[in-house]
N, C-alpha and C positions, 0 to 999 in steps of 0.2 A: 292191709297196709296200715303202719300207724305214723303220729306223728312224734315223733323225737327231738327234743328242742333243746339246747343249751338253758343253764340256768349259771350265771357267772355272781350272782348274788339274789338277796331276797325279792328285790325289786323284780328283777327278770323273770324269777320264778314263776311270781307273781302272773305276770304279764303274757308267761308263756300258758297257763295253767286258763288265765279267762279267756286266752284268744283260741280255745281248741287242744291244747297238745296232748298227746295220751300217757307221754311220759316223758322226762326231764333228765337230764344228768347235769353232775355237778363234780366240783370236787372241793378236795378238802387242804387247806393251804400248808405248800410243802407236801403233797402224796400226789399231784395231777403233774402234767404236762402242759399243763396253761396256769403256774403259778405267778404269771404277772398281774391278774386278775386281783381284783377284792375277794373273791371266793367268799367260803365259809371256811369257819370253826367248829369242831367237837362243840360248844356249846352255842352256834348259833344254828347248828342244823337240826336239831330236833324238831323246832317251830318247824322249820322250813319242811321236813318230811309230815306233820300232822297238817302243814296248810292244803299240800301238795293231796296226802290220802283221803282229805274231808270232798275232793273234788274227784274220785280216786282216780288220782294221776300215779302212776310208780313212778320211782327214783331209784337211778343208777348211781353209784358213786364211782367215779374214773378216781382212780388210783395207780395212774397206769405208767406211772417210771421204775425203775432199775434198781434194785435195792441192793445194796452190801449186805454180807451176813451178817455184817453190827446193828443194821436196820431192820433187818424181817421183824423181831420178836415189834420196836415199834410199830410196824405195818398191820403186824394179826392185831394188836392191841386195837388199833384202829377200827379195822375190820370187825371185831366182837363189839365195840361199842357201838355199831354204826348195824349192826345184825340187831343189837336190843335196842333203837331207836325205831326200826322198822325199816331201813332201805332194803329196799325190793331188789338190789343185783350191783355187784362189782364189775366195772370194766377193769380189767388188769392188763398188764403188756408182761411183768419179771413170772418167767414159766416154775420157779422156785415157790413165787407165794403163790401160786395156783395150786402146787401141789400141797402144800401146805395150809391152805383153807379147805381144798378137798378131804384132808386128812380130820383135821381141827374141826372144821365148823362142814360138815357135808349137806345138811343145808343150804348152804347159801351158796347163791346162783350167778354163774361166773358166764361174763362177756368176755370174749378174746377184745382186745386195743387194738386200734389202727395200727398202732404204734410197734405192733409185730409184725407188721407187712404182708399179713396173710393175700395172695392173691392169684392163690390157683388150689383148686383140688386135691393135689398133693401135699401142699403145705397144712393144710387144713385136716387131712388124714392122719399124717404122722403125731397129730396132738389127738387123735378120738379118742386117748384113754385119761380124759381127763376133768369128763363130765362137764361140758361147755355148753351153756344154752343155745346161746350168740355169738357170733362172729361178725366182727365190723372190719367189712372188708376195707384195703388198702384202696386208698382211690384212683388208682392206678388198675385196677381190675377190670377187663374187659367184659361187657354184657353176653357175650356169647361165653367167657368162664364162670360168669356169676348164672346161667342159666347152668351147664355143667355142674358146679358146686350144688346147686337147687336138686338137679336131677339125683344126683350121686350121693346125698348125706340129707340128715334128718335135722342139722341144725338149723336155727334163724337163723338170715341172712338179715348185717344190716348193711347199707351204704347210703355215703353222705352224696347229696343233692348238691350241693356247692363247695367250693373249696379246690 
């Protein structure tokens, strides 16, 4: 089991990284689903991923809303600048730019989003052709299907504790 913490700015990061966590997510303003937050920018995450690695904690970048196809090529741009900073794994929700970083960048290590509702074994099957490390299940998932999902497939499972 690990610990997974939110990180909604540097301070948090911070805070998360000395009290224990093994890894962080964050996002990037304008690309998450909690953009009412301070977040980060393209130039204030760099520190934030070398503070995070010097303690090696990884970092996720949530990325995880719905893109236009006027938007992808911004999203991969993202995503490549954020692979040569060093994040350790995308949370994504739009099944488009999944395919599309598995294409692009194969590489780099893709969490399914809450934010696609995954919350049964079958939902979670019809995407295995898409190279997914994690899966953060829906928190709506019942423990005896998150024990099924366990038995039945080789991905991580994550799920949120509160909420």
């Amino acid at each position: 089991m690990k610990i997974l913490s939110p990180a909604g700015n540097l301070e948090s990061l911070k805070m998360a990284v000395y009290n224990g966590a093994d890894e962080v997510y964050l996002g990037i303003n304008d690309f998450n689903a909690r953009n009412n937050i301070d977040g980060f920018t393209l130039e204030t995450l760099k520190p934030a991923v070398d503070f995070a690695h010097i303690y090696g904690v990884k970092v996720h970048l949530a990325i995880n809303i719905l893109f236009s196809s006027t938007e992808l090529q911004k999203a991969l741009d993202v995503v490549c600048a954020c692979l040569n900073m060093g994040v350790d794994a995308f949370i994504v929700q739009d099944l488009g730019l999944i395919s599309l970083i598995n294409k692009l960048y194969p590489q780099a290590e893709i969490h399914l989003s809450t934010q696609m509702g995954i919350h049964n074994l079958e939902g979670l099957l019809a995407l295995k052709d898409y190279k997914l490390k994690r899966v953060v299940l829906s928190r709506e998932t019942p423990l005896n299907e998150i024990k099924r999902i366990r038995e039945n497939t080789d991905i991580e499972i994550e799920y949120f504790v509160h909420g």
